[in-house]
C-alpha positions as CSV (number, residue, x, y, z in Angstrom):
1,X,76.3,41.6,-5.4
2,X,73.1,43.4,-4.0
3,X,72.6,42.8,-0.3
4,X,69.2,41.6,-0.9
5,X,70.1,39.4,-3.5
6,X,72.4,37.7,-1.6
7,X,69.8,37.1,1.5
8,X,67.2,35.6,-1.0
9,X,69.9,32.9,-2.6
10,X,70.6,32.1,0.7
11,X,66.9,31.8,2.0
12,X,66.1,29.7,-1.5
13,X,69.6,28.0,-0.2
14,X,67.8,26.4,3.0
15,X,64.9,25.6,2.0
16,X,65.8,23.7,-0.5
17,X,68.4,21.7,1.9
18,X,65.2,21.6,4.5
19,X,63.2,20.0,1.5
20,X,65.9,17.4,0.9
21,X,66.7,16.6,4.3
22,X,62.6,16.0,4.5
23,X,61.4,18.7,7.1
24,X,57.9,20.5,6.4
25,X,56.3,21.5,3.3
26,X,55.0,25.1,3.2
27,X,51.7,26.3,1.5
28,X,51.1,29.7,1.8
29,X,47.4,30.2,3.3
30,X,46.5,33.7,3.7
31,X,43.4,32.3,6.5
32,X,43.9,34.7,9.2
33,X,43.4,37.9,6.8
34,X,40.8,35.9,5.1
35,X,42.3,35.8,1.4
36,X,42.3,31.9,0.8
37,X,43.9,32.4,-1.9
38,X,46.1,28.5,-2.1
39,X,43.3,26.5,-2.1
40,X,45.3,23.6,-0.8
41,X,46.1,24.9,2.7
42,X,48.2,22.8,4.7
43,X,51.3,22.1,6.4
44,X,52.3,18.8,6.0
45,X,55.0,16.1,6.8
46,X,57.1,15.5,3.7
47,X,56.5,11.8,4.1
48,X,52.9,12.1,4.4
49,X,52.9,13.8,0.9
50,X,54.8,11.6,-0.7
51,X,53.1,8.2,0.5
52,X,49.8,9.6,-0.1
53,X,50.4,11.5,-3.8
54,X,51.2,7.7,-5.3
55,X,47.6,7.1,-3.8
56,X,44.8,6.4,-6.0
57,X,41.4,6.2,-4.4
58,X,40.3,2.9,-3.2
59,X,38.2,0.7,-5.3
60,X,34.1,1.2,-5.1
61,X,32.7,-1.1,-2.6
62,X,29.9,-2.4,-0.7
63,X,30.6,-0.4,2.7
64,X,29.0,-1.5,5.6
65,X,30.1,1.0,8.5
66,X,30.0,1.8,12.0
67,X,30.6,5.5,13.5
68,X,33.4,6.0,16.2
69,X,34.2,9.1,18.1
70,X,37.6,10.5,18.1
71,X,37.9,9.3,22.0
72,X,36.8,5.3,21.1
73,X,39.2,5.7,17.8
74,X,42.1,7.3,19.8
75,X,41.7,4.7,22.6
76,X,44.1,1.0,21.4
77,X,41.8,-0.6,23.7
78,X,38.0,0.2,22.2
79,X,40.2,0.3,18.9
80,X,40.7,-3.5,19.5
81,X,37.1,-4.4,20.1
82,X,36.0,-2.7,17.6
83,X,38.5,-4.0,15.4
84,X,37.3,-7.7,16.3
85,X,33.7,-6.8,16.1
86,X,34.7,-5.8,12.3
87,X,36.5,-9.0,11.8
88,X,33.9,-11.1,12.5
89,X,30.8,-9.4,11.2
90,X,30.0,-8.4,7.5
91,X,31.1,-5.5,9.0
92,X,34.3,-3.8,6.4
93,X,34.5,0.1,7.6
94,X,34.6,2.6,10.7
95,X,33.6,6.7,10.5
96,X,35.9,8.3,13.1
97,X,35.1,12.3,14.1
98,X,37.7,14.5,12.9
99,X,36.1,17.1,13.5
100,X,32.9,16.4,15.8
101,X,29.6,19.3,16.9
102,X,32.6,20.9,19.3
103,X,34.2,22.1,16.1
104,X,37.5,21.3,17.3
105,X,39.5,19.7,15.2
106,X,40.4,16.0,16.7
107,X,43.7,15.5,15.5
108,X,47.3,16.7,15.3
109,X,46.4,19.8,12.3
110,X,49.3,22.0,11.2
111,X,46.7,24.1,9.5
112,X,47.8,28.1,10.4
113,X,44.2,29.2,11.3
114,X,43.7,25.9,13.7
115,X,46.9,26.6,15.6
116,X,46.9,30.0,15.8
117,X,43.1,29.8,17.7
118,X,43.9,26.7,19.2
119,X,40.7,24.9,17.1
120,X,42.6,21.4,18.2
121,X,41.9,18.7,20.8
122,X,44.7,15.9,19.1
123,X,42.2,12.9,20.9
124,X,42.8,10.3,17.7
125,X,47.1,10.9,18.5
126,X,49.2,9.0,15.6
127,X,46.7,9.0,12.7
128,X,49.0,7.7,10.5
129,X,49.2,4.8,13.0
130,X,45.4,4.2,12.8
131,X,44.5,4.5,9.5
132,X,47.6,2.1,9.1
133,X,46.3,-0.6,11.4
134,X,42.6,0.0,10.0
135,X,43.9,-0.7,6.5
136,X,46.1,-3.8,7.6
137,X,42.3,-5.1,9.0
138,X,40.5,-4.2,5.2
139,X,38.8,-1.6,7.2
140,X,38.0,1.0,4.9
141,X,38.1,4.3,6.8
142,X,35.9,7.8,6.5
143,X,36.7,10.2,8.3
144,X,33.7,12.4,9.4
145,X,33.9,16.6,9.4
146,X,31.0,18.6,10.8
147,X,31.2,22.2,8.9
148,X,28.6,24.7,9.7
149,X,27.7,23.9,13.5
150,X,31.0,24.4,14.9
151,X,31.2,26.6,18.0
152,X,35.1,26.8,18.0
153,X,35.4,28.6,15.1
154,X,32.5,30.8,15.9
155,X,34.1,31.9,18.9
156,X,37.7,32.5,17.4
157,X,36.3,34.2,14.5
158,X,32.8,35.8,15.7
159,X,31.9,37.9,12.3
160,X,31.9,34.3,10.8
161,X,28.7,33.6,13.3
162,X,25.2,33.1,12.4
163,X,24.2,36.4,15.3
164,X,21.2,36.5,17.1
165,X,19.0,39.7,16.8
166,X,19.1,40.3,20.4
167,X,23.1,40.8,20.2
168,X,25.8,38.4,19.9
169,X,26.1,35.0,18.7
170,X,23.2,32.6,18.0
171,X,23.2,29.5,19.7
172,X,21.0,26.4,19.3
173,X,19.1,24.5,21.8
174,X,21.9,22.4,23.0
175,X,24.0,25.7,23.4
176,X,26.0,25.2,20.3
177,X,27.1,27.9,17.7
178,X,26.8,27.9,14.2
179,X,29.0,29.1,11.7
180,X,27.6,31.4,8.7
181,X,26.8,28.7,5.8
182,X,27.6,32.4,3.3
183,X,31.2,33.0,4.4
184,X,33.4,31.4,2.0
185,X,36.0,31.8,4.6
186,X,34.4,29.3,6.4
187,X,34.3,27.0,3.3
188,X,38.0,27.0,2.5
189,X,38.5,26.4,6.1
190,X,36.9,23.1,5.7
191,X,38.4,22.2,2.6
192,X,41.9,22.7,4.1
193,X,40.9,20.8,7.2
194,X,39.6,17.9,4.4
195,X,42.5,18.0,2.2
196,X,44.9,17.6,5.2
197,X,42.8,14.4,6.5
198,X,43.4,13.2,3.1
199,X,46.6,12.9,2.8
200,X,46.7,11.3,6.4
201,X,45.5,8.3,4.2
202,X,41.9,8.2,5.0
203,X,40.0,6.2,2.0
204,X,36.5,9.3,2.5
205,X,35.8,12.4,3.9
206,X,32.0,12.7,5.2
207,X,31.0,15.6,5.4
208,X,28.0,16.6,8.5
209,X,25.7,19.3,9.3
210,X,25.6,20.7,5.7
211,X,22.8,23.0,6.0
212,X,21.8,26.1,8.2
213,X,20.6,25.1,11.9
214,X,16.7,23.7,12.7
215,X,16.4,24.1,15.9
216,X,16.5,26.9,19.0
217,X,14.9,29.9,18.9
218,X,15.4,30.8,15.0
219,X,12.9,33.4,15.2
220,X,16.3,35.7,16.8
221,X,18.5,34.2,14.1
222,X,20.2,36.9,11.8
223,X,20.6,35.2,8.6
224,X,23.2,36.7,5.7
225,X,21.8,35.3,2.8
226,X,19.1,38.0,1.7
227,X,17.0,36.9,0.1
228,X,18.4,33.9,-1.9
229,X,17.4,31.3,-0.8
230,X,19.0,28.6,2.0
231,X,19.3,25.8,-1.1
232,X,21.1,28.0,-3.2
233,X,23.7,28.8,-0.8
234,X,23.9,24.8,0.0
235,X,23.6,24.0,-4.0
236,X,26.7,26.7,-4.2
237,X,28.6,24.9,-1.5
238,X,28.2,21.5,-2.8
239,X,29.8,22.3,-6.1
240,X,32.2,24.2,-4.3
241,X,33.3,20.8,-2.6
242,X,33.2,18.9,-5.4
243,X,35.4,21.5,-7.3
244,X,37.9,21.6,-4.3
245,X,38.3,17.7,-3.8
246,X,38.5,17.1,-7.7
247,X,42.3,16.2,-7.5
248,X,41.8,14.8,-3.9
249,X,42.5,10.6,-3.8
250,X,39.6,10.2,-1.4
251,X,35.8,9.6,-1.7
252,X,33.6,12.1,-0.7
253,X,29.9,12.3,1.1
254,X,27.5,14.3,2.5
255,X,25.0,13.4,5.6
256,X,21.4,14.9,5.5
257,X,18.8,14.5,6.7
258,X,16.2,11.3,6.3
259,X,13.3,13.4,4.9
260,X,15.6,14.9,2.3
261,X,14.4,11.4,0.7
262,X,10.9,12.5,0.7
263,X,10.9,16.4,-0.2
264,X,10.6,17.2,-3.4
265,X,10.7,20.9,-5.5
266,X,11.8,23.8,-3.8
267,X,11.1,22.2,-0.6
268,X,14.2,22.3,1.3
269,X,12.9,21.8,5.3
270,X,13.8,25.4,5.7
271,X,17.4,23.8,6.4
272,X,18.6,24.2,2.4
273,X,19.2,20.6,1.9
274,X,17.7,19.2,-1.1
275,X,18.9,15.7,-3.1
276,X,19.0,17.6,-6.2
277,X,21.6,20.0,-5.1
278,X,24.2,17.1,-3.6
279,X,23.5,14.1,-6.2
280,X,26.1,15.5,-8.5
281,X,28.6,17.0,-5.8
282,X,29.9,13.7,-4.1
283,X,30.3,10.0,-4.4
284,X,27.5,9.2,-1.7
285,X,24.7,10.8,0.3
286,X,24.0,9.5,3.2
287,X,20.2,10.4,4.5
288,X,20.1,9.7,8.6
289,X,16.6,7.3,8.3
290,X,16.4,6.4,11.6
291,X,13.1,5.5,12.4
292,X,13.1,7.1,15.7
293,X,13.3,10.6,14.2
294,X,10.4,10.7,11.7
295,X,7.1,12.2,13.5
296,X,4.1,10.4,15.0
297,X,1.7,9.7,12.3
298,X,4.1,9.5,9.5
299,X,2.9,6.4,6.9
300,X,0.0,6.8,9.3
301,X,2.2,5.2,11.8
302,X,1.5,5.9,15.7
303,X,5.0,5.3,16.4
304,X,7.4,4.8,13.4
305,X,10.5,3.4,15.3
306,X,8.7,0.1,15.9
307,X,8.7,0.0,12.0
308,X,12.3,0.2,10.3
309,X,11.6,-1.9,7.1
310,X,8.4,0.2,6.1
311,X,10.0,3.8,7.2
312,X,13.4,2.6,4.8
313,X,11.4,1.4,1.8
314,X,8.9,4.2,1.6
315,X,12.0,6.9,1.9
316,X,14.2,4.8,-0.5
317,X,11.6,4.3,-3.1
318,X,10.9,8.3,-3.3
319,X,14.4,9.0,-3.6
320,X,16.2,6.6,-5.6
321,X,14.5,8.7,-8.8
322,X,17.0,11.4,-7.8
323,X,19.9,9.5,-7.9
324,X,19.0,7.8,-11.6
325,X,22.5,9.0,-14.1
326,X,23.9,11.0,-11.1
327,X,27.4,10.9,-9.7
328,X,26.4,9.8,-5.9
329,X,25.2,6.7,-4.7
330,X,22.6,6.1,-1.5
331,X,24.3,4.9,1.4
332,X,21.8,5.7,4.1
333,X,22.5,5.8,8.6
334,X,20.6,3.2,10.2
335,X,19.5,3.3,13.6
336,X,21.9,1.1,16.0
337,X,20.3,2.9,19.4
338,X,17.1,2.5,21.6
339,X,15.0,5.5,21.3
340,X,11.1,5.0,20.2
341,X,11.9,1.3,20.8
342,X,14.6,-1.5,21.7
343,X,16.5,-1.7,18.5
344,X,17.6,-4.8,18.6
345,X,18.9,-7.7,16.3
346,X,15.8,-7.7,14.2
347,X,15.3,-4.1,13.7
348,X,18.8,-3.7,12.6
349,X,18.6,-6.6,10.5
350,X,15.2,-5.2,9.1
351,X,17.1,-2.0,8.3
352,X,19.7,-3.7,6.6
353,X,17.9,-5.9,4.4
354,X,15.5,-3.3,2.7
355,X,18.6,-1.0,2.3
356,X,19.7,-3.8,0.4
357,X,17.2,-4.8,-2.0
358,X,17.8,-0.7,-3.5
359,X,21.3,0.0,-3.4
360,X,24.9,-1.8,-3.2
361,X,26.1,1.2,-1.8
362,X,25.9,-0.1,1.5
363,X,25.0,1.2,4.8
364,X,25.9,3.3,8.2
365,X,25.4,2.1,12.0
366,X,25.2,5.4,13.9
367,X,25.3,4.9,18.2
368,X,26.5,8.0,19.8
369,X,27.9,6.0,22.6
370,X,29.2,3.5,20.1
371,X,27.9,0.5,22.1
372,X,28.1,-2.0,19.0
373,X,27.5,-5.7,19.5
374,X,26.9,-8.3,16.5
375,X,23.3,-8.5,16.7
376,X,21.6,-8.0,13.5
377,X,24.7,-8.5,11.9
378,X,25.9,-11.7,9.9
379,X,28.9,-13.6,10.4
380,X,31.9,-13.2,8.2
């Protein structure tokens, strides 16, 4: 028999006997080289496959979150208190980084391109372990991926970079790098990282920072796109996600920003984020309306953090339209952090209730530090 014959029976020979014995799975992803040609890049544990293709999505609820970093999620004992914060509040979810404004990648990926730049920082550990002891609670878990500000890819792979006119990479006013929202390199990248995080059993993937960057010095910003515009490259990416998670048991979302609730027409804040673009794409959209963040004067309002309810209704009645016969739901970010005033029991509570009277999508806390207590919150 032909020499090579023989060695290809016997390489079909082991992995089928490492299949059995339940070793890794292999999907071929051509990242480095930048084909992307298996759009389901991952290497996985046989058993995570298995448990999580009998998976159906959850059922549609009422989800009333908080957001945890990778280092509170990955630590048993903030785990715990947030975990009994959750059990006795109205409280029923947790949004854990999985990919943070770093860009690393917080848990342990087998992805080829995350490994080979060493894109990881494993800070969540077991994540099978987590989502586990989330679930046992009736916590439904999202797990939140930034995309286009990530600074770890942009240094692995610099020709994926927004650059800066002046030479080199662009950076923000925080320092941070941005990735080029027109590389579909970069978009398969994401989608691997997202299907991956799906199958470690989270219930959502959320995506962040969906749009091209707002702030630094974007007069020295080299942009790629010509001259389409930025919400056609977002519209494109959108679909592209909703395409690539079809077959995916998980829910999906996208963040924006709170004025996306206001803008209407071709208006898309320079950033190319528009509701009319994402509506159709994912399950939810959730704006970032806290009141902190909207400008002096807006509503006529000298400062509009010391008014949550009126800031949430105004933004909530000119965007519901949008959703009307569309596939996502509002689920906005309230504001669970002092910065234009004290946000307290009665603000949060203020933000929650008009949230409530438009949508039974539910609703977001969002504290960087995540110093939650059960103020504002009702008693389960």
């Amino acid at each position: 028999m032909n020499t090579k014959i023989i060695q290809l029976l016997n390489w079909l020979l082991v992995i089928s006997v490492a299949g059995a014995a339940g070793f890794f799975v292999w999907q071929q992803w051509q990242a480095v080289e930048g084909g992307f040609e298996a759009a389901n890049a991952s290497l996985l544990h046989r058993e995570i496959i298995v448990s999580r293709a009998k998976k159906e999505k959850p059922p549609k609820q009422t989800v009333k979150g908080l957001y945890l970093t990778a280092y509170s999620a990955g630590n048993p004992k903030k785990l715990d208190e947030i975990i009994k914060l959750i059990d006795k509040t109205e409280l029923n979810a947790a949004v854990i980084d999985i990919k943070d404004y770093s860009g690393l990648v917080l848990y342990d990926s087998h992805l080829p391109l995350v490994n080979q730049f060493h894109l990881k920082d494993n800070r969540l550990g077991n994540v099978l372990t987590l989502v586990k002891k989330l679930h046992e609670h009736k916590i439904y878990s999202i797990a939140r991926q930034t995309i286009f500000q990530d600074p770890a890819l942009a240094a692995a792979r610099p020709e994926w970079a927004i650059k800066d006119k002046r030479g080199g990479v662009w950076r923000d006013k925080k320092g941070l790098s941005w990735v080029d929202a027109t590389r579909k390199e970069v978009w398969q990248y994401n989608i691997a990282i997202a299907k991956e995080v799906a199958a470690l059993g989270f219930d959502e993937i959320n995506f962040d920072y969906v749009r091209f960057p707002s702030d630094g010095d974007m007069s020295a910003v080299v942009y790629s796109n010509g001259q389409k515009p930025k919400h056609h490259i977002m519209h494109d990416f959108y679909n592209f996600v909703s395409s690539s998670m079809a077959t995916v048991p998980v829910w999906t979302s996208f963040d924006m920003f709170g004025l996306v609730m206001e803008t209407k027409g071709t208006n898309d804040m320079n950033i190319g984020q528009r509701l009319v673009d994402a509506v159709n794409t994912v399950d939810y959209v959730c704006p970032m309306m806290y009141p902190s963040h909207y400008p002096r004067g807006h509503l006529g309002l000298k400062n509009p953090a010391d008014f949550p309810a009126r800031i949430f209704e105004h933004g909530l009645e000119l965007g519901l339209p949008q959703f009307k016969d569309k596939r996502a739901k509002v689920r906005p970010w309230i504001q669970a952090f002092n910065l234009g005033a004290v946000y307290d029991g009665d603000k949060i509570r203020a933000q929650i209730e008009t949230i409530e009277k438009y949508t039974d999508a539910g609703w977001l806390m969002w504290n960087a530090s995540n110093r939650y207590t059960d103020a504002g919150l009702r008693s389960e």
